[in-house]
Backbone as numpy.savetxt, mean C-alpha at the origin, in Angstrom:
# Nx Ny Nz CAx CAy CAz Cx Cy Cz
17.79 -15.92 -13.34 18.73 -14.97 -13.96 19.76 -14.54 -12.93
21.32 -14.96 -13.39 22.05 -14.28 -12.47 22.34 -12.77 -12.03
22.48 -12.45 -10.96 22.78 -10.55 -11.10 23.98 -10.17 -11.44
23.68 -9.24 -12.06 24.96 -8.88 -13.13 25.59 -7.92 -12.12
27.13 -7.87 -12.63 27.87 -7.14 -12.09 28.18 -5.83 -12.70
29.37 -4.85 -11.92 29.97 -3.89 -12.73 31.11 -4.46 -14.07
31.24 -5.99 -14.07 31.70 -6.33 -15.10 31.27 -6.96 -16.55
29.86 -7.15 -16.12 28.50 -7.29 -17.02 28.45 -6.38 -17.82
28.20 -4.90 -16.77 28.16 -3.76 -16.89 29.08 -3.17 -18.64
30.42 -3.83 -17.95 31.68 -3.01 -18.96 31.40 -3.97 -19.87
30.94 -4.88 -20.21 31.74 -5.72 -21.46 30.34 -5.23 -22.50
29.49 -5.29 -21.81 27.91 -4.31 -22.62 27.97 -3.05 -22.81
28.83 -2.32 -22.26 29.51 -1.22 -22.79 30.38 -0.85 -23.59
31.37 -2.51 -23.67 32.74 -1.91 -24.51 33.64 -1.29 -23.58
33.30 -0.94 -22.53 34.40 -0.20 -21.61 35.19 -0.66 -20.30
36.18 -0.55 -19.51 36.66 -1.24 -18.55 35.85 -0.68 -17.24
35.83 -1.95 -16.34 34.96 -1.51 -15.14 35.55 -0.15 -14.14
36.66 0.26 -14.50 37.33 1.54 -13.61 35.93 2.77 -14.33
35.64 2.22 -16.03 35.04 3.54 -16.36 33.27 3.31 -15.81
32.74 1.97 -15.78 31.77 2.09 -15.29 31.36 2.09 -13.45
32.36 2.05 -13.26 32.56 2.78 -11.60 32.80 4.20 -11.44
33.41 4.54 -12.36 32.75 6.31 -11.91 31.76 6.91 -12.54
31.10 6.05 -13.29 30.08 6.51 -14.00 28.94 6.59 -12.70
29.15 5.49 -12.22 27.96 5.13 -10.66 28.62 6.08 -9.33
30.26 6.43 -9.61 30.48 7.38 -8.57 30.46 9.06 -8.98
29.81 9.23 -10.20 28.97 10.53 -10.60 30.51 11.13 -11.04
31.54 10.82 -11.40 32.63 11.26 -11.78 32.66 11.85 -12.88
32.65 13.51 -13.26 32.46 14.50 -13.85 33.66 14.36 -15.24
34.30 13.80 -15.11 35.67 13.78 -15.91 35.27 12.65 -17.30
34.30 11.70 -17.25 34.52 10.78 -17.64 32.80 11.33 -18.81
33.21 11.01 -20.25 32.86 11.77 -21.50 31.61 11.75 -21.17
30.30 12.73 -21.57 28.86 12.62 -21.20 28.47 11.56 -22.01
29.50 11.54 -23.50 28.83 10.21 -24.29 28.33 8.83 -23.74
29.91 8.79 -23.15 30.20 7.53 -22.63 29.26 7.45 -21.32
29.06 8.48 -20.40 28.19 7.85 -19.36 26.63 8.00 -19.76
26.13 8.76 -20.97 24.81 8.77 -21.18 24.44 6.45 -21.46
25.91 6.50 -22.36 25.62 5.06 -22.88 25.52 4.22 -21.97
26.55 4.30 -20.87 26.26 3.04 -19.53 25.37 3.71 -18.85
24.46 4.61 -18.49 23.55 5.15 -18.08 22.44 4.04 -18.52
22.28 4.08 -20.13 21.04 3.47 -20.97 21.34 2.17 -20.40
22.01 1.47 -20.48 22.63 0.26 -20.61 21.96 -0.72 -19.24
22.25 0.42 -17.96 22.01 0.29 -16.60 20.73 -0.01 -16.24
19.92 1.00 -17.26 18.50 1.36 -17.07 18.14 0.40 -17.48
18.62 -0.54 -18.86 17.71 -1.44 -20.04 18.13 -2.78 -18.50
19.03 -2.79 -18.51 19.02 -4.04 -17.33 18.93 -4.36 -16.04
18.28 -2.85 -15.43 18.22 -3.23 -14.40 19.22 -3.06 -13.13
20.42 -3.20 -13.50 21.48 -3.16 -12.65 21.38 -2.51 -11.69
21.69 -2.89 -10.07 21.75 -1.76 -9.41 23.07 -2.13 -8.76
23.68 -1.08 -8.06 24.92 -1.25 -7.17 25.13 -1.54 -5.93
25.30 -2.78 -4.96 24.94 -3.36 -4.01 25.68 -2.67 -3.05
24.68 -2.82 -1.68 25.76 -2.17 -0.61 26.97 -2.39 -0.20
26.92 -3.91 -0.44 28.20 -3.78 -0.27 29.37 -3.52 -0.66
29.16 -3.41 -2.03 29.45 -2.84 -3.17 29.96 -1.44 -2.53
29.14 -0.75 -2.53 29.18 1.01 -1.75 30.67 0.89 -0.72
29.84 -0.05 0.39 30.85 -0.13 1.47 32.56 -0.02 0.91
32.55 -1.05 0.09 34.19 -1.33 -0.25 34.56 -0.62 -0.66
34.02 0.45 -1.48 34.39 1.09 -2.09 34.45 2.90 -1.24
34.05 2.78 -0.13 33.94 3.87 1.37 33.56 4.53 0.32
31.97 4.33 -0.11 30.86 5.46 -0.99 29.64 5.42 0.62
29.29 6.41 0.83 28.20 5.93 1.86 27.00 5.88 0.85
26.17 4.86 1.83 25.10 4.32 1.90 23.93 5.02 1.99
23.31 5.15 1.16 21.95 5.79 1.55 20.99 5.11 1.45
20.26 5.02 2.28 19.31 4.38 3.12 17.97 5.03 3.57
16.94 4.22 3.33 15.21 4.79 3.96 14.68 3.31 4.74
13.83 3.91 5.69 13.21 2.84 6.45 11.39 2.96 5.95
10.94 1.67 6.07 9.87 1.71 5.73 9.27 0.57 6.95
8.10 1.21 7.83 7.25 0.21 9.07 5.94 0.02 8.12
5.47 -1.25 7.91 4.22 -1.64 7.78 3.77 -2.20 8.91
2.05 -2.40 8.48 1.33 -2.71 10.18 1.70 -4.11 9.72
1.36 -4.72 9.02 1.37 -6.43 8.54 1.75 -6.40 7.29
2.99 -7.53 7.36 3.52 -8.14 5.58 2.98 -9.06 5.39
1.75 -9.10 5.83 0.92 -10.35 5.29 -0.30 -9.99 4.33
-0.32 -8.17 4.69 -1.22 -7.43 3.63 -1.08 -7.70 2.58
-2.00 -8.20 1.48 -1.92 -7.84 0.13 -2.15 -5.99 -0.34
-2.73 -5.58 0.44 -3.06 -4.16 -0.22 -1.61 -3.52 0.39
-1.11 -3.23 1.60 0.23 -2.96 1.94 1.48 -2.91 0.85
1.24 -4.43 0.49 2.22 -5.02 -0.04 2.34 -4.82 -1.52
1.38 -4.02 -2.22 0.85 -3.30 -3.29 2.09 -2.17 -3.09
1.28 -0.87 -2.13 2.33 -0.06 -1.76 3.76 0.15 -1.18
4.03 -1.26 -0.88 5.44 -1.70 -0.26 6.35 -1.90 -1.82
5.72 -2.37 -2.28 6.17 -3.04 -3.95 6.59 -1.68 -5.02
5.70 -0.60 -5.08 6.11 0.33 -4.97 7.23 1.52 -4.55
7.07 1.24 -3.14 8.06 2.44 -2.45 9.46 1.59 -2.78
9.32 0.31 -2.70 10.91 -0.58 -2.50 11.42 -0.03 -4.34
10.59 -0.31 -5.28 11.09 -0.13 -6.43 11.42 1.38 -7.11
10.90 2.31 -6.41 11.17 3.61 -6.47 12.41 4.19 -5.89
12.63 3.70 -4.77 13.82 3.61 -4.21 15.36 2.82 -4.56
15.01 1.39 -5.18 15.83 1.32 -5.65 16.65 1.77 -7.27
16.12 2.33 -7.72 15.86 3.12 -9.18 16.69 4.11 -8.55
16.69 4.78 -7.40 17.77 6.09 -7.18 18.57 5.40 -6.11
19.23 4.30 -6.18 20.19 3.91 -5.53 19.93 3.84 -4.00
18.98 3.75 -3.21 18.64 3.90 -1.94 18.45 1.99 -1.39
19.12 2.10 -0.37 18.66 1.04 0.16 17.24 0.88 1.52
16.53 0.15 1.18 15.72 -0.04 2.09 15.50 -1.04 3.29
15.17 -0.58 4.32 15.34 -1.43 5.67 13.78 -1.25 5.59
13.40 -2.59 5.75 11.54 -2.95 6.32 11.46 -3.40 7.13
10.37 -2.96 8.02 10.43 -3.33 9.48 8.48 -4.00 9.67
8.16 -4.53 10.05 6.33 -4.59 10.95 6.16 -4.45 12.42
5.28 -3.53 12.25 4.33 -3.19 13.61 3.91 -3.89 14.29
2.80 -4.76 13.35 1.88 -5.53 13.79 1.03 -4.83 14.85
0.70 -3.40 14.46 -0.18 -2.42 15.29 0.17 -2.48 16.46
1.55 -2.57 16.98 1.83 -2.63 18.50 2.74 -1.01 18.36
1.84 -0.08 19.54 2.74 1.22 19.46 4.10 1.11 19.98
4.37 0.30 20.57 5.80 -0.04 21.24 6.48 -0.32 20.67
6.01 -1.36 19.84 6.92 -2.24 18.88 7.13 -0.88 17.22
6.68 0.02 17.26 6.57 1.05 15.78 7.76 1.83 16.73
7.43 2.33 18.27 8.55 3.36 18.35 9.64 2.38 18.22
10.07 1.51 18.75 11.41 0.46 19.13 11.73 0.60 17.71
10.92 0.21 16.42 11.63 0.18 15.13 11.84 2.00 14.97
11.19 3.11 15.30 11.29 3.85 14.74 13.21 4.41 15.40
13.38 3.96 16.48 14.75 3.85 17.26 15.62 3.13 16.26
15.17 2.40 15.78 16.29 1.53 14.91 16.79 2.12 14.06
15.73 3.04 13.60 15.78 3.35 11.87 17.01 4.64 12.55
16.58 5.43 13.61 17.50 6.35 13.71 18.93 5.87 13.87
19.13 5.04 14.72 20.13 4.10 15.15 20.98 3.95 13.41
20.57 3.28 12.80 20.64 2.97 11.06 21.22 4.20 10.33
20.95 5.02 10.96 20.57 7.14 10.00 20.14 6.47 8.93
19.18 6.05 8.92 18.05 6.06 7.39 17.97 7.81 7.13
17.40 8.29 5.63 17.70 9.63 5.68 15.93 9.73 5.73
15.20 8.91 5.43 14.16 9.18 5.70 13.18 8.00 6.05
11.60 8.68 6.66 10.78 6.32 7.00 9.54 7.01 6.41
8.74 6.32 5.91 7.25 5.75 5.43 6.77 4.65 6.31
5.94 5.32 7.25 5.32 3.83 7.62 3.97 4.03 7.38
3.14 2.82 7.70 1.94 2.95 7.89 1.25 2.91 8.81
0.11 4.33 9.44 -0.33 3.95 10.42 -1.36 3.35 11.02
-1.72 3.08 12.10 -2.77 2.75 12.38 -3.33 3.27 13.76
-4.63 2.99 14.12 -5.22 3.47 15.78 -4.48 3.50 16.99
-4.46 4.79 17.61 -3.81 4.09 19.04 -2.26 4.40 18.85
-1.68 4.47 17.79 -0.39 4.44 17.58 0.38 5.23 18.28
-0.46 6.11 18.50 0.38 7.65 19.46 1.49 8.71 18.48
1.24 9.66 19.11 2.11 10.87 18.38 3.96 10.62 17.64
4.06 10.94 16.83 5.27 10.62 16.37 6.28 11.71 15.88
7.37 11.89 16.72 8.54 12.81 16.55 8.85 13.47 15.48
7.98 14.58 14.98 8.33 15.09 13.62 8.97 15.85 13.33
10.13 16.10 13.97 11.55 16.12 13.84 12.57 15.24 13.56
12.51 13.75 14.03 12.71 13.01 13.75 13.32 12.74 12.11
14.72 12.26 11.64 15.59 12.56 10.22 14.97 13.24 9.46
15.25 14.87 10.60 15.07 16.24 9.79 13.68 16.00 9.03
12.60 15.56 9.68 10.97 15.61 9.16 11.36 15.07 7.95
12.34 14.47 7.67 11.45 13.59 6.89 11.03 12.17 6.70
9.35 12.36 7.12 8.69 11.53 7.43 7.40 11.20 6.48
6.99 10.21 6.13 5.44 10.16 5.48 4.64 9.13 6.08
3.67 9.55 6.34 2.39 8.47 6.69 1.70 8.02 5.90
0.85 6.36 6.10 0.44 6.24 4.94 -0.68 5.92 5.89
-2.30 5.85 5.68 -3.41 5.59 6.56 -3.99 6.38 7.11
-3.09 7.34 7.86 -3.43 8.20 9.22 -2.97 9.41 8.99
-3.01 10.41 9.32 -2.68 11.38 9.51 -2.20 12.37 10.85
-1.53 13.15 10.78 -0.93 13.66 12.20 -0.09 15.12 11.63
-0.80 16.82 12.34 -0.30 17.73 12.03 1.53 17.40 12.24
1.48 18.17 11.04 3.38 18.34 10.79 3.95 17.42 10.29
3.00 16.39 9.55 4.17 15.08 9.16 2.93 14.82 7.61
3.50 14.58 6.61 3.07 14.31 5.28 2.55 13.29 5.25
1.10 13.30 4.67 0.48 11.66 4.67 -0.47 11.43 3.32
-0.32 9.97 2.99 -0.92 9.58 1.66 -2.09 8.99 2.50
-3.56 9.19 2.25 -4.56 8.51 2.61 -5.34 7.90 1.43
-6.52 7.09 2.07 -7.45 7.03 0.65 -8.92 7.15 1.18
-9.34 7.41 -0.16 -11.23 7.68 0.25 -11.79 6.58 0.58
-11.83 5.83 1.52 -12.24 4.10 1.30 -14.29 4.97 2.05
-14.36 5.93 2.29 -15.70 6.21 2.44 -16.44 6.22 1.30
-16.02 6.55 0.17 -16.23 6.92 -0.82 -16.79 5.96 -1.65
-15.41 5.14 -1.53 -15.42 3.50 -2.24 -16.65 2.97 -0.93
-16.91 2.78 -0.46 -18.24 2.46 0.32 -19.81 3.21 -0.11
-19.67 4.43 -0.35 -20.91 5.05 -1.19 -20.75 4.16 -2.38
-20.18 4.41 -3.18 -20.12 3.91 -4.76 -20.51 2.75 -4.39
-20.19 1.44 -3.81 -20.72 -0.02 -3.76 -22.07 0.13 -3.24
-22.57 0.65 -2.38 -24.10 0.76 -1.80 -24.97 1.32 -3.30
-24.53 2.40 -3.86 -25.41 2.89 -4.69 -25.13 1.77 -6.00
-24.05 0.76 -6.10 -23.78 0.32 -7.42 -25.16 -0.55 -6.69
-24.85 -1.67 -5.46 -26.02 -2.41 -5.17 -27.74 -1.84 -5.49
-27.81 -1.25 -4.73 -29.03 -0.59 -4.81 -29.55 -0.09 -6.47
-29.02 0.49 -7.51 -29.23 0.16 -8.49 -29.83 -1.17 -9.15
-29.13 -2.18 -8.88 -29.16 -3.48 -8.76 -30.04 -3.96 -8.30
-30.78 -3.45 -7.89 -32.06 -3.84 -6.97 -32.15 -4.58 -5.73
-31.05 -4.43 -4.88 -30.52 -5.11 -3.66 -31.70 -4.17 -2.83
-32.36 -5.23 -1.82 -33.19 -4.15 -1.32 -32.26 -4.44 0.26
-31.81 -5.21 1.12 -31.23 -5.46 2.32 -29.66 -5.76 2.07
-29.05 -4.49 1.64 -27.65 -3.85 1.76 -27.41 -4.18 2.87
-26.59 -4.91 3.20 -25.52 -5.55 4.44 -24.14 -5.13 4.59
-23.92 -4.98 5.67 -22.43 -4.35 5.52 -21.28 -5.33 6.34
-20.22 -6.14 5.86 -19.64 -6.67 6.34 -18.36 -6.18 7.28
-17.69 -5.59 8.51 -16.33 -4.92 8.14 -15.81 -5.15 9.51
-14.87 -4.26 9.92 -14.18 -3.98 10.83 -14.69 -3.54 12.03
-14.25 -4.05 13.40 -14.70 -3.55 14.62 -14.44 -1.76 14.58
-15.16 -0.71 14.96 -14.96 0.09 14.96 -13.85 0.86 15.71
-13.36 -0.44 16.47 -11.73 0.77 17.02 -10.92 0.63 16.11
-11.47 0.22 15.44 -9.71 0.62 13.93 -10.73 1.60 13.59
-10.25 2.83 14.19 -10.73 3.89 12.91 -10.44 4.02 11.70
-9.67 3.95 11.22 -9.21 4.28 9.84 -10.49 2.90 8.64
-9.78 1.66 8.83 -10.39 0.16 7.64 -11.87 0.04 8.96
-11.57 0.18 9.88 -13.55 0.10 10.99 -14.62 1.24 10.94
-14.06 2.10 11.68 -15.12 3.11 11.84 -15.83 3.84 10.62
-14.36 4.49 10.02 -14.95 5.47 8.69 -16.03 4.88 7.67
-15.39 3.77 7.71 -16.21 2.61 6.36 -17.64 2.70 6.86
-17.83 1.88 8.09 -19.21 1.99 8.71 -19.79 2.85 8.58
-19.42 3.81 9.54 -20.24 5.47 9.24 -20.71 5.91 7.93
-19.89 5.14 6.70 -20.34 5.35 5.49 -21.50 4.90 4.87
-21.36 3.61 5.48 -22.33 2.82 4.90 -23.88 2.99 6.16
-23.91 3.45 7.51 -24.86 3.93 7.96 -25.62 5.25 7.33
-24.64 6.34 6.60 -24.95 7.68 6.14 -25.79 6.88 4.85
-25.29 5.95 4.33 -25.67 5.96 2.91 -27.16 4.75 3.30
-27.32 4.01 4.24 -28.39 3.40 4.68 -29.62 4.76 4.89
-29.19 5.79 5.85 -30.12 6.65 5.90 -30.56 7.62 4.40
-29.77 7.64 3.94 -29.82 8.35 2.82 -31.00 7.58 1.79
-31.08 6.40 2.24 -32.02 5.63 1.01 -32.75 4.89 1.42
-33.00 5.36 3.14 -33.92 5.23 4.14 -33.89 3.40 4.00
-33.10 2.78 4.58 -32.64 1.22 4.67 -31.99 0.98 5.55
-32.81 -0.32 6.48 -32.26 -0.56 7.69 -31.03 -1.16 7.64
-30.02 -0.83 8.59 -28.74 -1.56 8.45 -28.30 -2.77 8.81
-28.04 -3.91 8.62 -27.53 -4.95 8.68 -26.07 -5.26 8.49
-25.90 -5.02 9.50 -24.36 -5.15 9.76 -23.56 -6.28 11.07
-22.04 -6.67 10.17 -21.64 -7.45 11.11 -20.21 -6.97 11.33
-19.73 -6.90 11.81 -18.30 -6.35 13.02 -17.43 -7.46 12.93
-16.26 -7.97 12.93 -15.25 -8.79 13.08 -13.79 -8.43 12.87
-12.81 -9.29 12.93 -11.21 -9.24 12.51 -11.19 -8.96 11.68
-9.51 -9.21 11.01 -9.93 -9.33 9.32 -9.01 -9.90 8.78
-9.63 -11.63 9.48 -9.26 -12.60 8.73 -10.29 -13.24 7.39
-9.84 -14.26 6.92 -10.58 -14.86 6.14 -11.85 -15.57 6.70
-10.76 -16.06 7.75 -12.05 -17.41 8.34 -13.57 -16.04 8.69
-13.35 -15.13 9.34 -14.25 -13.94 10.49 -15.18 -13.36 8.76
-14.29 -13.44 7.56 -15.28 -13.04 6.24 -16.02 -14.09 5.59
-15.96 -15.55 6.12 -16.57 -16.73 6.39 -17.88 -16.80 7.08
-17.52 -16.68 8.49 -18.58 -16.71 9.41 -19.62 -15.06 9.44
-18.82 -14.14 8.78 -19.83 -12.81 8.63 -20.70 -13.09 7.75
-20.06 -13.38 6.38 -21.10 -13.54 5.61 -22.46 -14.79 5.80
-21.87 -15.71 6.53 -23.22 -16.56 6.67 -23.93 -15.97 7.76
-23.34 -14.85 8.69 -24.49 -14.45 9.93 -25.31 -13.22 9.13
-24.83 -12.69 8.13 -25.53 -11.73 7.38 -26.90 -12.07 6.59
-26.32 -13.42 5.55 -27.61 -14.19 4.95 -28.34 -14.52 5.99
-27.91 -14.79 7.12 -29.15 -15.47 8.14 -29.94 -14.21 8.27
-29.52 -13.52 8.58 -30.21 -11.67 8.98 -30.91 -11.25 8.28
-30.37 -12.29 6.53 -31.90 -11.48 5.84 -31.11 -10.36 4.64
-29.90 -10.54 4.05 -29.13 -9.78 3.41 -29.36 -10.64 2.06
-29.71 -9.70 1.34 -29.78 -10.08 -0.42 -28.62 -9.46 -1.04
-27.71 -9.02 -0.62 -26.83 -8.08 -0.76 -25.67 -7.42 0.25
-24.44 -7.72 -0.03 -23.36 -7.51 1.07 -22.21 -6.60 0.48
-21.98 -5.71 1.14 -20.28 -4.68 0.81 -19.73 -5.23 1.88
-18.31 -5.63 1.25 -17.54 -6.18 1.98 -16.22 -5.02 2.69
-15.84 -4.60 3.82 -15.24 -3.67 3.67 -13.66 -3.67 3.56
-13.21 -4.83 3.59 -11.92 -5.03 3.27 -11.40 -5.99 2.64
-10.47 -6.40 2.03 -10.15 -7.43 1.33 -10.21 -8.92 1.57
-9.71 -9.05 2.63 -10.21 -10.24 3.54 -11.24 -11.00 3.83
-11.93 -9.99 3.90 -13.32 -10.26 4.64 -13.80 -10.39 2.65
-13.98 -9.72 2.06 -14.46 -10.17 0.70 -13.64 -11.64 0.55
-12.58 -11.86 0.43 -12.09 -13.07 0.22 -13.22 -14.55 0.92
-13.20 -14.33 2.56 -14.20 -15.12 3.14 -15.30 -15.14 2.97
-16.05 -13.92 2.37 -17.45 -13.99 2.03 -17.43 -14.81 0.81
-16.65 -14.62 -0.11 -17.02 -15.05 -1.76 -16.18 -16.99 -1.56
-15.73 -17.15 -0.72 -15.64 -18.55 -0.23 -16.73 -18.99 0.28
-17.54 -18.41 1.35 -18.91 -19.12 1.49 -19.94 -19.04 0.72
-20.01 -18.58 0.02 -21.35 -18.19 -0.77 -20.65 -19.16 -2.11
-19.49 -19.32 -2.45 -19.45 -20.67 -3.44 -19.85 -22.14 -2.66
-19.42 -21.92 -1.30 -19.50 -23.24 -0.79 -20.90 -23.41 -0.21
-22.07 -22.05 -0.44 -22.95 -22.83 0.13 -24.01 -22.83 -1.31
-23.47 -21.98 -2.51 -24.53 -22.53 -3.97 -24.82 -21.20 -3.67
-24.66 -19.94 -3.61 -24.88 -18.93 -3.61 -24.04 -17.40 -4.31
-23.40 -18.28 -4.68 -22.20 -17.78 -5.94 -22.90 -15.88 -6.99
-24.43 -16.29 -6.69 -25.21 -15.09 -7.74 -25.58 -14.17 -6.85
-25.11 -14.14 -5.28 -25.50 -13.14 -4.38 -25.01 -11.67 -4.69
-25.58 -10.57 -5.08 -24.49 -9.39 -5.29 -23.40 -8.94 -4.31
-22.42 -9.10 -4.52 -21.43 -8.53 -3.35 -20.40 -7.34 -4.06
-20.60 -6.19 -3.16 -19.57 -5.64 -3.53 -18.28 -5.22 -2.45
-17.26 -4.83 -3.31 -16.12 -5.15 -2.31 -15.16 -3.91 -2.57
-15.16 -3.66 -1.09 -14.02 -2.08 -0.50 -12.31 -2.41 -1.14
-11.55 -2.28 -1.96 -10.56 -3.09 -1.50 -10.39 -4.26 -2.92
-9.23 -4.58 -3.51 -9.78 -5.41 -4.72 -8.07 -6.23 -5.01
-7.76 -7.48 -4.76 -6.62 -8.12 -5.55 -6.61 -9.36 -6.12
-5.84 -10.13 -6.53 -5.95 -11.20 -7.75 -6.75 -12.34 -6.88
-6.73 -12.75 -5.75 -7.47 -13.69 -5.19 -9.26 -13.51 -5.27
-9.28 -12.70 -5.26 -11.04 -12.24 -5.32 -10.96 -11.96 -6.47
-10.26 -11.90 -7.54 -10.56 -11.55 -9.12 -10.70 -12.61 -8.95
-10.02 -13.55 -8.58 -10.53 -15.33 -9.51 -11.74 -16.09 -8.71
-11.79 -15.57 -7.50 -12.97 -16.09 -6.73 -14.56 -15.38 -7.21
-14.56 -14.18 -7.74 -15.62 -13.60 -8.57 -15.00 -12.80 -9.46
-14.74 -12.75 -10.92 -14.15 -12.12 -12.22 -15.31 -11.03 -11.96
-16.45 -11.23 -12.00 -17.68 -9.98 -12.44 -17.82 -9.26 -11.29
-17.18 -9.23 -10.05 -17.57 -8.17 -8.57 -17.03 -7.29 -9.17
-18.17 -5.83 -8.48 -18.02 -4.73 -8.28 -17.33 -4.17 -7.24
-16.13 -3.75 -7.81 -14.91 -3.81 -6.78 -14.17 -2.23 -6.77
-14.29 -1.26 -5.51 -13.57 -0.50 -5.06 -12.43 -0.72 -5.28
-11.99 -0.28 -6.14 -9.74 0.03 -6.16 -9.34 1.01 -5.10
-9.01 0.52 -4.14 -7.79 1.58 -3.75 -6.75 2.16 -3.45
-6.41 1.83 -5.04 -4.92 2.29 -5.32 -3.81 2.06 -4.63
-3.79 1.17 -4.10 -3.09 1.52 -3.05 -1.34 1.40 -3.65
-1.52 0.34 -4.84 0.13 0.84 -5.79 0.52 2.54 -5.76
-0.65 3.13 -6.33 -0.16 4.43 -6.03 0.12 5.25 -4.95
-1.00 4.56 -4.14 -0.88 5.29 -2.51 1.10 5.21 -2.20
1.34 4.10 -2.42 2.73 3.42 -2.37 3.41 4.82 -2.96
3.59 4.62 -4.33 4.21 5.42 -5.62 4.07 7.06 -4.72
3.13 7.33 -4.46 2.75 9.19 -3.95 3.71 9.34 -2.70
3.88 8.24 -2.11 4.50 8.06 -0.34 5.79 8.28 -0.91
5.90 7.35 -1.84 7.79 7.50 -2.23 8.04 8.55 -2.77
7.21 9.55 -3.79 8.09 10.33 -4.10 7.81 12.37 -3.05
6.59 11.71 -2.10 6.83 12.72 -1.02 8.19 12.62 0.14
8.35 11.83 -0.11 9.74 11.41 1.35 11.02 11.94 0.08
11.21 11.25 -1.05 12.03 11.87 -2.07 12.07 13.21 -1.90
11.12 14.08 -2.34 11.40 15.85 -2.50 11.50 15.95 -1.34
11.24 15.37 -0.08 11.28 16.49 1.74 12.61 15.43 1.58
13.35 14.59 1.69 15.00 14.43 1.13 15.90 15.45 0.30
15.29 15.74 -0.45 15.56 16.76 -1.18 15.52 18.46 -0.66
14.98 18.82 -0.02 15.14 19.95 0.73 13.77 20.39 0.68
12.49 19.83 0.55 11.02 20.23 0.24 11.01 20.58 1.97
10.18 21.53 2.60 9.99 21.37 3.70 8.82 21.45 3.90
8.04 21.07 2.82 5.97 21.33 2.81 5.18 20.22 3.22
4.67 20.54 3.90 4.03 19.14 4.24 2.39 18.88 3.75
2.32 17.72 2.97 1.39 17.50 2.27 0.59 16.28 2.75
-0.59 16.69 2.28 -1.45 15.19 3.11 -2.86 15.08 1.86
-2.19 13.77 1.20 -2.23 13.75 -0.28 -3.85 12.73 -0.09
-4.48 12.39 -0.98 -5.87 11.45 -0.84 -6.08 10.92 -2.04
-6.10 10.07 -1.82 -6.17 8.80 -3.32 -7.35 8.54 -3.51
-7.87 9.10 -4.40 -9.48 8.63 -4.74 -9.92 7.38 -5.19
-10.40 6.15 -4.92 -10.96 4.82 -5.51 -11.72 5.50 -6.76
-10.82 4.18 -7.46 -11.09 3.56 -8.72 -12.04 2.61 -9.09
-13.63 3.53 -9.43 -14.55 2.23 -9.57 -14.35 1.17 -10.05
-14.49 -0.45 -10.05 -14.29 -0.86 -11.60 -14.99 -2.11 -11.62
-15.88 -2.75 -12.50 -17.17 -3.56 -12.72 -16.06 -4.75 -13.47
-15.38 -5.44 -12.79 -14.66 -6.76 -13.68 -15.46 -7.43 -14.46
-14.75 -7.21 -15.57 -15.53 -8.21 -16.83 -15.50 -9.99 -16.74
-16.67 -10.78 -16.54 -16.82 -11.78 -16.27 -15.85 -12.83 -17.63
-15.12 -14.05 -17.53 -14.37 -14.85 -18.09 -15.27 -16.20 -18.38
């Protein structure tokens, strides 16, 4: 589909493009009829008004920066998909930048974004990252992961979503609950998860079996077969990845009926197991909550909120 112009615009209106240019330059003169109608018109198709567009026309640019740790996340990229489409709906352009969890490499972009005058950034954080200027475009700032007094942050319960899979197993009659996840210096997707699933081992007096790794596919490969060796009738996977590599070995070794449940949930592991018991965590919304906290502190909000997304149990219906 080609992108339509402001002359798309007028001929679906009936009107000449001088009138649907001040309709987009908020021009008070021009009938409420007439701009409620290219208003609708805008909305039914989508249209948005390109920067460069802006430029030629010496309208400034408004602009937000957004740092992810990795665009190779599917769960990120949930909430990236989000903030980008929220933003462009109110005319904002977005600059995306990655970390790749290097604190050097987050301040150097966070320099850019100022460099840019973005009016506001969303990034996501992670361990180690170090303190961040919350003064920086007039606070307004949002975190997504982490948290840090004076700066607004969307988190999620992924402890939570770790109780709920232990007790869905254990119901189930899993008697050697295994826990697959993250080295514990990622506090945030390592430590918390663990600690969860140790609290909830003691809680139902069950020894822990656990394995530590990256969080690649191949490392949710080789976990899950060092887990079955250990003696696991039963595995929570704690991140998406690592579920991805587990539910690849256990097809490839005829073990497909092992219970696994999984922290973390997107279309690749729906088709690799339709029936897992799978932690949602939200993270579209985590996205959606980030964008419209940086929106109102744009807006003159000066409250700072540190919001928590509760997981969404949900038992996929087998195909």
């Amino acid at each position: 589909m080609k992108k339509l112009t402001i002359r798309d615009i007028a001929e679906l209106a009936g009107v000449g493009k001088s009138t649907v240019s001040r309709v987009l330059n908020n021009d008070p003169k021009v009938k409420a009829e007439t701009q409620a109608k290219i208003r609708e018109i805008i909305k039914e198709v989508g249209y948005k008004p390109s920067a460069v567009a802006r430029a030629m026309n010496n309208q400034p640019i408004k602009s937000i920066g957004i740092i992810v740790t990795r665009l190779s996340s599917s769960a990120e990229n949930q909430a990236l998909s989000e903030i980008i489409d929220f933003f462009h709906q109110h005319e904002y352009e977005v600059l995306v930048l990655e970390s790749r969890y290097d604190g050097e490499l987050l301040n150097t972009h966070i320099e850019l974004m100022v460099q840019k005058q973005v009016e506001g950034i969303i990034f996501f954080g992670f361990t180690d990252q170090g303190l961040v200027n919350k003064d920086l475009f007039n606070g307004n700032i949002v975190m997504i992961a982490v948290e840090q007094p004076g700066i607004s942050s969307v988190t999620t319960n992924s402890p939570l979503a770790v109780e709920r899979c232990f007790e869905y197993l254990k119901v189930h009659d899993a008697k050697q609950i295994a826990f697959l996840g993250v080295h514990e210096s990622d506090i945030q997707t390592g430590k918390l998860r663990l600690d969860a699933y140790k609290k909830a081992c003691a809680a139902h007096k069950t020894e822990p079996i656990i394995y530590l790794t990256d969080m690649e596919y191949a490392d949710g490969v080789k976990g899950c077969k060092a887990l079955l060796k250990a003696g696991a009738d039963a595995i929570i996977c704690g991140t998406e990845r690592l579920t991805g590599g587990a539910l690849v070995h256990l097809l490839r070794d005829g073990k497909s009926d092992l219970p696994v449940a999984a922290v973390g949930i997107n279309d690749y592991i729906r088709i690799l197991n339709p029936g897992i018991f799978a932690a949602d965590l939200q993270y579209a919304k985590v996205g959606k909550e980030a964008a419209v906290l940086l929106f109102q502190k744009m807006k003159g909000s000066n409250k700072n909120t540190d919001t928590v997304v509760q997981p969404l149990m949900t038992e996929l219906p087998t195909v």
